[in-house]
matplotlib code that plots the C-alpha trace (Angstrom):
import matplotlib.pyplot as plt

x = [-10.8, -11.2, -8.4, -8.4, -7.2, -3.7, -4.2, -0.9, -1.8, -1.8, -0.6, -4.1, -6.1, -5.9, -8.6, -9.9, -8.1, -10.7, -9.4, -10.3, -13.6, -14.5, -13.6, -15.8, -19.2, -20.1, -20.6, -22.8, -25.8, -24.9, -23.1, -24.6, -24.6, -23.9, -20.6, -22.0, -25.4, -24.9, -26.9, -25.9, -25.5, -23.6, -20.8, -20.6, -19.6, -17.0, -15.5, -14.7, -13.8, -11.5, -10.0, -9.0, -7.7, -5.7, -4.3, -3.4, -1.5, 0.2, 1.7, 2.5, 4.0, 2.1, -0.6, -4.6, -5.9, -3.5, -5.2, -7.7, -10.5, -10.9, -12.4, -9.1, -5.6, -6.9, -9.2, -6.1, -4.0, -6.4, -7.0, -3.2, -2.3, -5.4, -5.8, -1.9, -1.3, -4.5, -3.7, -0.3, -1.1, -3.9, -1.9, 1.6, 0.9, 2.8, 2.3, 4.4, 3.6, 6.5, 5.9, 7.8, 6.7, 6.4, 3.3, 0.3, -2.4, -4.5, -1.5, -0.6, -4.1, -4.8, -1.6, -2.4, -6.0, -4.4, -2.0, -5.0, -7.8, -6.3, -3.4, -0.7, 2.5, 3.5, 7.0, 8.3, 11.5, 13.6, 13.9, 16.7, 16.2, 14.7, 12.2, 13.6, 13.9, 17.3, 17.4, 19.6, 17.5, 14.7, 17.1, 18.1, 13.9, 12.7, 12.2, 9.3, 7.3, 6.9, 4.0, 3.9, 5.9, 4.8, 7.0, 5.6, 7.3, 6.8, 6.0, 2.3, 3.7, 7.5, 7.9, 11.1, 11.2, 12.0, 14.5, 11.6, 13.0, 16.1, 13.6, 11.6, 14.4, 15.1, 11.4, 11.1, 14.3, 13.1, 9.6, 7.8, 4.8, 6.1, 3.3, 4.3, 1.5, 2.3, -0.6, 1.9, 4.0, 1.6, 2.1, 5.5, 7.2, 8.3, 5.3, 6.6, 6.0, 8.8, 11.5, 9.8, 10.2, 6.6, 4.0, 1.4, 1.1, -1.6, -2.9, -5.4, -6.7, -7.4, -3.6, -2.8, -5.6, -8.4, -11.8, -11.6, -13.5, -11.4, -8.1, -6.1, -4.6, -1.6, -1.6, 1.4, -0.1, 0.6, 0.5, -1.9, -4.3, -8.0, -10.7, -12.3, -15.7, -17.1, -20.3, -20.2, -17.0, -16.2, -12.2, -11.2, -13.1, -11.0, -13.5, -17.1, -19.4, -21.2, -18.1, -17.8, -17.3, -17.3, -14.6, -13.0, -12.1, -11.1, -8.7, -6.8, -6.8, -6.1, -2.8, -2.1, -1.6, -0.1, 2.7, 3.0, 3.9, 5.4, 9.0, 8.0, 6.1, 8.6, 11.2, 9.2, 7.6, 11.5, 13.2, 9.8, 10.1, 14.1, 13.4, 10.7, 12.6, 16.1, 14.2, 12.1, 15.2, 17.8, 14.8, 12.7, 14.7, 14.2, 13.3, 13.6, 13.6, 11.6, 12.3, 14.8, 16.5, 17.1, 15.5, 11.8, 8.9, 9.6, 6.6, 7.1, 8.3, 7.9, 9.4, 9.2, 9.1, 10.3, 7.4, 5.1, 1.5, 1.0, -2.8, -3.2, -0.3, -2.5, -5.2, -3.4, -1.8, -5.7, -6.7, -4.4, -4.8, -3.0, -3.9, -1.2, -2.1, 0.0, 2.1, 1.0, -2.7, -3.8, -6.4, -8.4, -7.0, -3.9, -2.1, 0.0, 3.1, 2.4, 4.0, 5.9, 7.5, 8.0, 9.3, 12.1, 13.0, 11.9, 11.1, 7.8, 8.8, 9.6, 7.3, 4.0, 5.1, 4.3, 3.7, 3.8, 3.5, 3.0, 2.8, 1.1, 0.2, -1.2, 1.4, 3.4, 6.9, 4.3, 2.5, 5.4, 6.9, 3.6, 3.7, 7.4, 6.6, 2.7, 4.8, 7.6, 5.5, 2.3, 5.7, 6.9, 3.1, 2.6, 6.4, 5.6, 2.2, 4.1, 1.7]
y = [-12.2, -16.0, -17.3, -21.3, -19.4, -17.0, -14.0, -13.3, -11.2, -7.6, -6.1, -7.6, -5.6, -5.1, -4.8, -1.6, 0.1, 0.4, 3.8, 4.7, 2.5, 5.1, 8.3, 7.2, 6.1, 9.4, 10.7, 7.6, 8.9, 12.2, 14.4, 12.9, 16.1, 16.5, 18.7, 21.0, 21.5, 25.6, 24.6, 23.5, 19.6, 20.8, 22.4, 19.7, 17.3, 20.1, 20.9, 17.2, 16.1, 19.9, 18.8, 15.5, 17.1, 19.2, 16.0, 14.7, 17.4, 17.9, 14.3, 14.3, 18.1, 19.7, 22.5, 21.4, 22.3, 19.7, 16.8, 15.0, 12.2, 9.2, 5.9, 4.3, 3.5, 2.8, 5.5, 7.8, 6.0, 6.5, 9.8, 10.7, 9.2, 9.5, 13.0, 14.0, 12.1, 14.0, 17.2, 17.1, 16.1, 19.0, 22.0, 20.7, 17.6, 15.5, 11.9, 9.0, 7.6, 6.1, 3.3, 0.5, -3.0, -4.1, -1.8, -2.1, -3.0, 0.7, 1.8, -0.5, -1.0, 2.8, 3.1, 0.3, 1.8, 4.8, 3.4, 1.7, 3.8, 7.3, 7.0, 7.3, 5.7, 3.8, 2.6, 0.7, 1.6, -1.3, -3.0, -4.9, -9.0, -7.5, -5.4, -1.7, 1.2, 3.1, 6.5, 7.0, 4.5, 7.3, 10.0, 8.2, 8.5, 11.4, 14.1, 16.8, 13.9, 12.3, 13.2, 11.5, 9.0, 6.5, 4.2, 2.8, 2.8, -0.2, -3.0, -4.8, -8.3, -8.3, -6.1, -3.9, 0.0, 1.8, 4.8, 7.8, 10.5, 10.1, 9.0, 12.0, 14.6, 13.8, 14.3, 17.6, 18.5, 18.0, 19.1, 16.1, 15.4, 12.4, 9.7, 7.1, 4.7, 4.7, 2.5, -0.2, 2.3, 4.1, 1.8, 1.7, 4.8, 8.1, 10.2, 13.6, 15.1, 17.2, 14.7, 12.1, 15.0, 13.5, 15.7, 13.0, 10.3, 7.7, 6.2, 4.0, 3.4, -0.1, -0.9, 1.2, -0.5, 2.0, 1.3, -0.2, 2.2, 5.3, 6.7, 10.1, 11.3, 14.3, 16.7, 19.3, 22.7, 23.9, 20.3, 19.9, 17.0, 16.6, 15.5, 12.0, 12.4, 15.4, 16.8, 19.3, 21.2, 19.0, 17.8, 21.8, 20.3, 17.0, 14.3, 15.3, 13.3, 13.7, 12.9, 9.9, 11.6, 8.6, 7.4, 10.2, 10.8, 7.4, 7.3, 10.6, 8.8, 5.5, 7.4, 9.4, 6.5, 4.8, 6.9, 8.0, 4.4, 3.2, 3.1, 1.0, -1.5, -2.0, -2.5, -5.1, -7.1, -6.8, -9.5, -11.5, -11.2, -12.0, -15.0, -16.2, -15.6, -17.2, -20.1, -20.6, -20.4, -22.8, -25.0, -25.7, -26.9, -25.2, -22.0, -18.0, -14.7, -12.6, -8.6, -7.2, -8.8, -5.2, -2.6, -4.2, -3.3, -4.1, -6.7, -8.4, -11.9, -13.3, -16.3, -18.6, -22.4, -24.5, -26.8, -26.1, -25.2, -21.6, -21.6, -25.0, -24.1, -21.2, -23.7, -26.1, -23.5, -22.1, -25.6, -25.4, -22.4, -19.6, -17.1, -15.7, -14.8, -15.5, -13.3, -15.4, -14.5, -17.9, -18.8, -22.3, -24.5, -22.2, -20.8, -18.0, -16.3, -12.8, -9.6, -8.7, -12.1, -12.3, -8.8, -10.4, -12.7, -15.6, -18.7, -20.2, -23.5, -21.0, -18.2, -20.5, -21.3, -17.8, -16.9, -13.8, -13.6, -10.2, -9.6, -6.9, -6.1, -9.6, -11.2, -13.0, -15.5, -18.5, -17.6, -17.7, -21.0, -22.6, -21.3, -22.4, -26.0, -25.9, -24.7, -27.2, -29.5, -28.6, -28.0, -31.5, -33.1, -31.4, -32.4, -36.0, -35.5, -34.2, -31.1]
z = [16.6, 16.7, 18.8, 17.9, 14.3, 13.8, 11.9, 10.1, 7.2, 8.4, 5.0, 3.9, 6.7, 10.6, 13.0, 13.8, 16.9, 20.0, 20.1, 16.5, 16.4, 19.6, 18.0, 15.1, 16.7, 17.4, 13.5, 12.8, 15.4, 17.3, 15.2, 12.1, 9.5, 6.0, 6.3, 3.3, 5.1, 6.7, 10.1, 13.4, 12.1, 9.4, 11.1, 13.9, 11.0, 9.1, 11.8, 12.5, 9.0, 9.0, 12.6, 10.4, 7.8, 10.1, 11.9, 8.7, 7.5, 10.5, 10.4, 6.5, 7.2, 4.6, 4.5, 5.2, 1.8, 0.5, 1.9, -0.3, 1.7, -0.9, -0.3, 0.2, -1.4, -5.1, -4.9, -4.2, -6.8, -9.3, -8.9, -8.5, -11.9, -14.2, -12.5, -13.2, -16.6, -18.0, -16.4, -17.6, -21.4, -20.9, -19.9, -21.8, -24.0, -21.8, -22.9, -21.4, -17.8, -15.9, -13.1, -11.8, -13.0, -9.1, -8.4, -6.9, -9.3, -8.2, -10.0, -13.2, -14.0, -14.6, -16.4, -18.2, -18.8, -19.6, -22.3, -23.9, -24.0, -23.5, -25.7, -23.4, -23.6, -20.8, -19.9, -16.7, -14.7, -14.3, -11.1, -9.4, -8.2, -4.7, -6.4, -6.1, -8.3, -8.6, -8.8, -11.6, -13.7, -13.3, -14.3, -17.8, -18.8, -17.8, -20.7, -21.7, -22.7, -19.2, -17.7, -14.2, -12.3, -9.5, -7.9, -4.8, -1.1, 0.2, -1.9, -0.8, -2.1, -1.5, 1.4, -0.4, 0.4, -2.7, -2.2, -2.7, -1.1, -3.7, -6.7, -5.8, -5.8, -9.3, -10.9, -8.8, -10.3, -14.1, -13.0, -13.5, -11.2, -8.8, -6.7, -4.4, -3.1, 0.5, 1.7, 2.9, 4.4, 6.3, 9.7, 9.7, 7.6, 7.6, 5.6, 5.7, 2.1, 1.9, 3.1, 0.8, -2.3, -3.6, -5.5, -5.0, -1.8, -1.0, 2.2, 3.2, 6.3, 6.9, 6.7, 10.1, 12.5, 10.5, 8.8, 5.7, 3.1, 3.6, 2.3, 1.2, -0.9, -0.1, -3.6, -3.3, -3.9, -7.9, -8.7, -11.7, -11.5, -12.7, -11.0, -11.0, -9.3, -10.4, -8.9, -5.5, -4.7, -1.7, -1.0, -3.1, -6.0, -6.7, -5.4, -5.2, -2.9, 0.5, 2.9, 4.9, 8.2, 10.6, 8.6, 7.9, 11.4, 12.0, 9.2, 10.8, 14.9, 13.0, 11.5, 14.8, 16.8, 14.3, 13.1, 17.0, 17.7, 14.7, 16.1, 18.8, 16.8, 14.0, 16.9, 18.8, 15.2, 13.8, 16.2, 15.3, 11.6, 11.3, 13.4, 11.3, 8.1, 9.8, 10.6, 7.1, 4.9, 7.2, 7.8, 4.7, 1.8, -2.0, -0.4, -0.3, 0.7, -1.9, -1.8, 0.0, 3.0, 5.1, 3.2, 3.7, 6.2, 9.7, 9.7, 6.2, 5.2, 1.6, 0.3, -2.6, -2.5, -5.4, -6.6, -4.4, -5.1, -3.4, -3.3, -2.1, 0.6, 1.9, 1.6, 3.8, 6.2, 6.5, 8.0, 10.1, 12.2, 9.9, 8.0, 5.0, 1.6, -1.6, -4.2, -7.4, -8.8, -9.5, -11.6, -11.2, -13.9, -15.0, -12.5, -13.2, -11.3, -10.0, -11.8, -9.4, -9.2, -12.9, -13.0, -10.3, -12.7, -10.6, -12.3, -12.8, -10.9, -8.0, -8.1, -8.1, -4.4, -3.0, 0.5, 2.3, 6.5, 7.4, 11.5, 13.0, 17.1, 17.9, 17.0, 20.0, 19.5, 20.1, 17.1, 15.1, 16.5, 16.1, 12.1, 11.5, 12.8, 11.0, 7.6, 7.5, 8.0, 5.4, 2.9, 3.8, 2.8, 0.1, -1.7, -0.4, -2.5, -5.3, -5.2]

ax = plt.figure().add_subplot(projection="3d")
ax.plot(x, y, z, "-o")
ax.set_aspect("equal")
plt.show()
């Protein structure tokens, strides 16, 4: 990592733990089989992508066979809901979709997809001003017609945890197939299938200190759910393809360690993060909290700044040694507020001036004073400017 720059955009990426980037070089030049091959090679690489799967099971609490290796968290999105809503209209014409309007786009753009092209109908849960689902708004819309739900844990922009465990309860108990992307929630969450009442959950590596390019997906056995790549019988016949053993195995050390350590880390970034918020809201005029202000990831800070230009804030902010990414999917020449701010009900004049700060293990209290004084003042500039 360049150290003249500070990286503070870890719900973005992270770097790749030494201890995971170890465990992986192995499978790019020793034990470099094709896991379906019967020979010697061969087994070398099952046996590490089964000792994976068994890792990964054991964490989530669920059997082996219900772990699924994608390519990452919209891989496993995809696959959850195209696979359930089809299986679902298939086996008992099931056609209405239910997701919140704050998801992920892996998730609303395949419902979205699947409205359009495949016919579904597709209707979004209400959320409250910080972003999160209620239970009992679930229970008012489920019926016969519903054929999968997917509210996500932890929200990638806005940092809110969604109550999935109670959301969860509900569709198991009107039979309704229920996915939660968890790829936020991976680092610092509880993932245990069962506690979580979830049918479908996705993970992907990159967010817990893994390689980028590799994800899972947890299906709860008797689940119905198509697959998406069809070809070889690999992953019990829901994603075909030669598996990515190198990454494979990095994705199950990557969420060892992480969920191993998780209650230490969100106890040392917590102190970080409510000092960075504290600071932001009493210190920079025309500004707030976005999402919720206690039940939010341990390493997440989003705000909104009245008038202010988002883009050309991280733009600023870049120059001067910091790296955060926005909520608002500008466009050059017509900028637009994000759908999950809109779905807020957060003003244009507001949710243009997006910025999230997301902290992660290189994250010290200098790098956070540094930010506080580089933000007030790029804030300052740009209202002088009028941008």
């Amino acid at each position: 990592m360049n150290h003249s720059k500070v990286y503070l955009d870890y719900a973005a990426t992270t770097p790749v733990d030494p201890a995971v980037a170890a465990a992986m070089l192995p499978y790019f030049d020793q034990a470099f089989g094709n896991p379906s091959s019967i020979h010697y090679f061969g087994q070398q690489a099952e046996a590490a992508v089964e000792s994976a799967r068994e890792t990964t099971a054991g964490i989530l609490g669920c059997k082996p066979k219900e772990i699924i290796f994608t390519s990452g968290g919209t891989e496993s999105d995809n696959l959850a809901l195209r696979g359930a809503a089809l299986a679902a209209r298939k086996s008992r014409q099931a056609d209405k979709i239910l997701i919140s309007p704050v998801e992920h786009h892996a998730v609303s753009k395949t419902a979205a997809q699947l409205a359009e092209v495949f016919g579904f109908e597709l209707e979004y849960l209400p959320v409250d001003r910080a972003g999160m689902v209620h239970p009992d708004e679930v229970a008012k819309r489920l019926d016969r017609r519903a054929a999968v739900v997917s509210v996500i844990y932890a929200n990638n922009e806005i940092g809110t945890v969604n109550p999935i465990a109670e959301i969860g309860a509900i569709c198991q108990a009107h039979g309704i197939p229920f996915h939660t992307d968890a790829v936020q929630a991976g680092a610092y969450l509880p993932l245990e299938a069962q506690r979580l009442n979830a049918d479908l959950i996705s993970l992907g590596a990159h967010k817990f200190y893994g390689p980028k390019g590799v994800g899972a997906l947890y299906v709860r056995q008797g689940t119905p759910i198509l697959p998406m790549n069809t070809g070889g019988s690999q992953e019990m016949g829901l994603r075909a393809g030669t598996h990515n053993v190198a990454y494979i195995v990095g994705f199950a050390r990557a969420l060892e360690i992480a969920q191993a350590e998780r209650q230490a880390r969100a106890q040392s970034l917590l102190p970080l993060r409510n000092r960075l918020i504290g600071a932001i809201l009493e210190e920079i005029p025309d500004s707030q909290l976005t999402g919720h202000a206690d039940q939010r990831l341990p390493n997440h800070a989003s705000f909104v700044f009245k008038q202010i230009d988002g883009n050309m804030l991280l733009a600023m902010l870049d120059i001067a040694g910091y790296a955060c990414s926005s909520g608002s999917a500008c466009k050059t020449g017509s900028p637009e507020p994000s759908d999950v701010l809109t779905a807020l009900g957060i003003a244009p004049e507001w949710a243009l001036g997006s910025l999230r700060v997301t902290l992660g293990k290189g994250t010290t209290p200098e790098h956070i004073s540094g930010f506080i004084a580089a933000l007030k003042a790029q804030i300052a500039t740009l209202r002088k400017s009028g941008s």
